[in-house]
C-alpha positions as CSV (number, residue, x, y, z in Angstrom):
1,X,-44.8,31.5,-23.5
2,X,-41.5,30.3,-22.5
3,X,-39.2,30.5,-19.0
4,X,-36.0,29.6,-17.5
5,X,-36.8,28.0,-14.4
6,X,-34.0,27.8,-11.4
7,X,-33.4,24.1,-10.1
8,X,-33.0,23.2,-6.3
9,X,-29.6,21.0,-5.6
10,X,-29.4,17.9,-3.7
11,X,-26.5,16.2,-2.4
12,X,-26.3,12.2,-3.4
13,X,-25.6,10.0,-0.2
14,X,-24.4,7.0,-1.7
15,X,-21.6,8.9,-3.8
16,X,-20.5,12.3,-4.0
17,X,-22.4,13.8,-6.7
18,X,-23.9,16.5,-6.5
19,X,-27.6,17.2,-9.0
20,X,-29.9,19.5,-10.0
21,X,-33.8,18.7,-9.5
22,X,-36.6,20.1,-10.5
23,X,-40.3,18.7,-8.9
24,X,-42.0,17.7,-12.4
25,X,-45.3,19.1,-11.1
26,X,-43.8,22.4,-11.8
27,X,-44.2,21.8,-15.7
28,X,-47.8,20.6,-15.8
29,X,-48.3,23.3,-13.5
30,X,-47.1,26.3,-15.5
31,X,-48.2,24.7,-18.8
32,X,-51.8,24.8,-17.3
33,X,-51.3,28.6,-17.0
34,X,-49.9,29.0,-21.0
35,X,-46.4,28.7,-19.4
36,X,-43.8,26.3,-20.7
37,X,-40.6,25.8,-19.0
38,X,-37.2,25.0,-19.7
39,X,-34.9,23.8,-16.1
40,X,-31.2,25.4,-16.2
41,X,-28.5,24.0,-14.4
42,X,-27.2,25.5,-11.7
43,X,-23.4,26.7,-13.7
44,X,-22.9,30.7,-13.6
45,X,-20.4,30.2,-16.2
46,X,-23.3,28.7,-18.7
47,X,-26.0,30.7,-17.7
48,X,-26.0,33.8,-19.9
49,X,-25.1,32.3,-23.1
50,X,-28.0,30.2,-22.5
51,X,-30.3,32.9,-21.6
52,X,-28.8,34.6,-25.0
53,X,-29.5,31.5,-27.0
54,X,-32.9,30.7,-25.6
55,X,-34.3,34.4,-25.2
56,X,-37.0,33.5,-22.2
57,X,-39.6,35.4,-22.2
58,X,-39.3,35.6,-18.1
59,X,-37.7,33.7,-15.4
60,X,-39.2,31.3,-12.7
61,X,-36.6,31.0,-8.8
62,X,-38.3,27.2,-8.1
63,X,-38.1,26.9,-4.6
64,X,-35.9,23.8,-2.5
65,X,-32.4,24.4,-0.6
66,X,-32.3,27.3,1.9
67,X,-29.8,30.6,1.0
68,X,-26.5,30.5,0.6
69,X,-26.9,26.4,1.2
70,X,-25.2,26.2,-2.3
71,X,-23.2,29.4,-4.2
72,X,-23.4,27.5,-7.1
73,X,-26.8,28.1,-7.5
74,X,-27.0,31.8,-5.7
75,X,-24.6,32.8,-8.3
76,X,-26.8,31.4,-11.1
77,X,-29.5,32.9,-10.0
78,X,-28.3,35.9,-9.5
79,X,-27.6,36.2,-13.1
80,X,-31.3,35.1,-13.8
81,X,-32.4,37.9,-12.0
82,X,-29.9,40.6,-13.9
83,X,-31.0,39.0,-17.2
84,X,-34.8,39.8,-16.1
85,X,-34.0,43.0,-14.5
86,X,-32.2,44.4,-18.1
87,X,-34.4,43.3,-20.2
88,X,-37.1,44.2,-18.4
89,X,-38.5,40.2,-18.1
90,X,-41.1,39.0,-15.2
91,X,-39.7,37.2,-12.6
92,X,-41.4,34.8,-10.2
93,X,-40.3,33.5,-7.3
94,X,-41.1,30.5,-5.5
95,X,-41.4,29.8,-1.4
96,X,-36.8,29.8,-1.6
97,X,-37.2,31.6,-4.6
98,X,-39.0,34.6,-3.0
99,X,-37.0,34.5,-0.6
100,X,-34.0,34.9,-3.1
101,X,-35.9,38.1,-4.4
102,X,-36.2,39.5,-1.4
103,X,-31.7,39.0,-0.6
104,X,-31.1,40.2,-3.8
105,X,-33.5,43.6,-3.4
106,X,-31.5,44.0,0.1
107,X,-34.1,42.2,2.0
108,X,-33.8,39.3,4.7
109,X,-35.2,36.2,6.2
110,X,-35.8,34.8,9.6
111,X,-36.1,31.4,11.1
112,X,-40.0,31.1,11.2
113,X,-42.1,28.7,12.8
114,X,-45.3,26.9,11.9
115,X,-44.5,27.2,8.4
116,X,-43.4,23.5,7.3
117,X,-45.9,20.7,6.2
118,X,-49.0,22.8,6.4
119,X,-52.1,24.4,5.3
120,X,-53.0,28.4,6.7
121,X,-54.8,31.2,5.9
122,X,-53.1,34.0,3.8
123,X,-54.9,37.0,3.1
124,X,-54.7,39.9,0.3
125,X,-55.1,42.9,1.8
126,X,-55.7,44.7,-1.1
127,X,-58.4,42.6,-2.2
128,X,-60.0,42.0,1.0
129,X,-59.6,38.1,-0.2
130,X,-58.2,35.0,1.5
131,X,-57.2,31.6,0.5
132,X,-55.7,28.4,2.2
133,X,-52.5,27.5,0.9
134,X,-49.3,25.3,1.8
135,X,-46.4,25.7,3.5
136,X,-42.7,24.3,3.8
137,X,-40.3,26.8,4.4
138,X,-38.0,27.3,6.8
139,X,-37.6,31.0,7.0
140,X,-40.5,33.8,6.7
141,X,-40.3,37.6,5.5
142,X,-41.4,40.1,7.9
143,X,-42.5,43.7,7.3
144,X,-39.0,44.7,8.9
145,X,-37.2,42.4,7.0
146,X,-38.4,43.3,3.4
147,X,-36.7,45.0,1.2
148,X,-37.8,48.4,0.4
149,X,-37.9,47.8,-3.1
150,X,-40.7,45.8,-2.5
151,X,-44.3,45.7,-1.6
152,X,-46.0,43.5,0.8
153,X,-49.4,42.2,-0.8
154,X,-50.6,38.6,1.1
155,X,-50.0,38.0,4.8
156,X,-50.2,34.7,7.1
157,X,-52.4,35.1,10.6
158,X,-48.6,35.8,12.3
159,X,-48.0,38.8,10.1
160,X,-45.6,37.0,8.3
161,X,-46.1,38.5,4.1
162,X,-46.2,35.2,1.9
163,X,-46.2,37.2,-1.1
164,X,-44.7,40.7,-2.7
165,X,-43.9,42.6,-5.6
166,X,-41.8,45.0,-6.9
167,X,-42.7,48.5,-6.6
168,X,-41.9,49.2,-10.7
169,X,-40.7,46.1,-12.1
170,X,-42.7,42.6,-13.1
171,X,-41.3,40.9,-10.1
172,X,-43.6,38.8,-7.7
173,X,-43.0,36.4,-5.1
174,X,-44.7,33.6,-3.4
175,X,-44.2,31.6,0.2
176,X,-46.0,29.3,-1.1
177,X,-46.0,26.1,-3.7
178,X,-48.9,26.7,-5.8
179,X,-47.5,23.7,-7.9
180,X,-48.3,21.0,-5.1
181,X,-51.9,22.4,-4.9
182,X,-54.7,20.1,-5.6
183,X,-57.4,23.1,-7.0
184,X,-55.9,25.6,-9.0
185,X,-54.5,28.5,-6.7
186,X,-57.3,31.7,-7.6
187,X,-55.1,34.0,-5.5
188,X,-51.6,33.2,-7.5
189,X,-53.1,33.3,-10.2
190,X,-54.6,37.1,-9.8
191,X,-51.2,37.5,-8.8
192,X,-49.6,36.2,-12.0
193,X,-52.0,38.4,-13.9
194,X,-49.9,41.5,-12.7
195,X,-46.5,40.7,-13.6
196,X,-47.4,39.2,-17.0
């Protein structure tokens, strides 16, 4: 299985240049679930004849940068997402890139506290099951804040939803980096299961 995964963007101090990156534990991650993925750079003008040549069979939002930090990219993915969306492709988003599904859908973030450089509980609510995951984001997802076009399904102990899905399309998203987990992430997984 192959996806187009979205890069973060970094600004170079020592000279102005600005870059795409990727974390390369993304790609040993996915490949460990049958997924191999192919980075695009963050050029709106390239992106569909790439998505035309390459024919993904869905589409990773990686996560780094917070919204609207760079157009460049929000208009790339944005594209990604309208690729996915006609042809009816899975989507998954990742901590920013969640967040990104949730802007797009007519949804919103907040500032959020607690949430960077940690470990804490999240819970599945339909399940009844819970699991310790990280944390480095900025900005959280409320139940007031999501958009209506999606479904809460995992929450943190301050009601804040770390993961979603699209009522009728194979969308998901995730507050968390189940990439930079040591053991393999049983709950994102189950999650993965539904989309793909």
């Amino acid at each position: 299985m192959l996806f187009i995964i979205s890069q973060r963007m970094c600004q170079n101090t020592e000279y102005p240049e600005l870059r795409d990156a990727l974390d390369v534990r993304y790609s040993s991650y996915f490949a460990s679930l049958g997924i191999n993925i192919l980075p695009i750079s963050n050029n709106p003008n390239t992106t569909k004849q790439i998505l035309d040549k390459v024919k993904p069979e869905g589409i990773i939002l990686s996560g780094g940068n917070d919204l609207n930090e760079f157009a460049v990219r929000e208009h790339t993915e944005d594209k990604l997402i309208e690729f996915c969306i006609k042809k009816n492709k899975p989507i998954i988003g990742i901590c920013r890139g969640a967040q990104k599904l949730n802007q797009y859908f007519g949804g919103s973030a907040n500032k959020i506290q607690g949430h960077v450089g940690t470990l804490h509980e999240i819970w599945d609510h339909r399940e009844r099951l819970s699991a310790s995951v990280n944390s480095f984001h900025n900005y959280g997802i409320c139940k007031h804040t999501l958009s209506a076009e999606l479904l809460p399904i995992c929450y943190s102990n301050d009601g804040s939803i770390e993961a979603f899905r699209h009522i009728d399309m194979p969308i998901l998203g995730v507050m968390w980096h189940p990439e930079r987990m040591n053991d393999a992430c049983v709950v994102f997984e189950n999650l993965m299961k539904e989309v793909l």
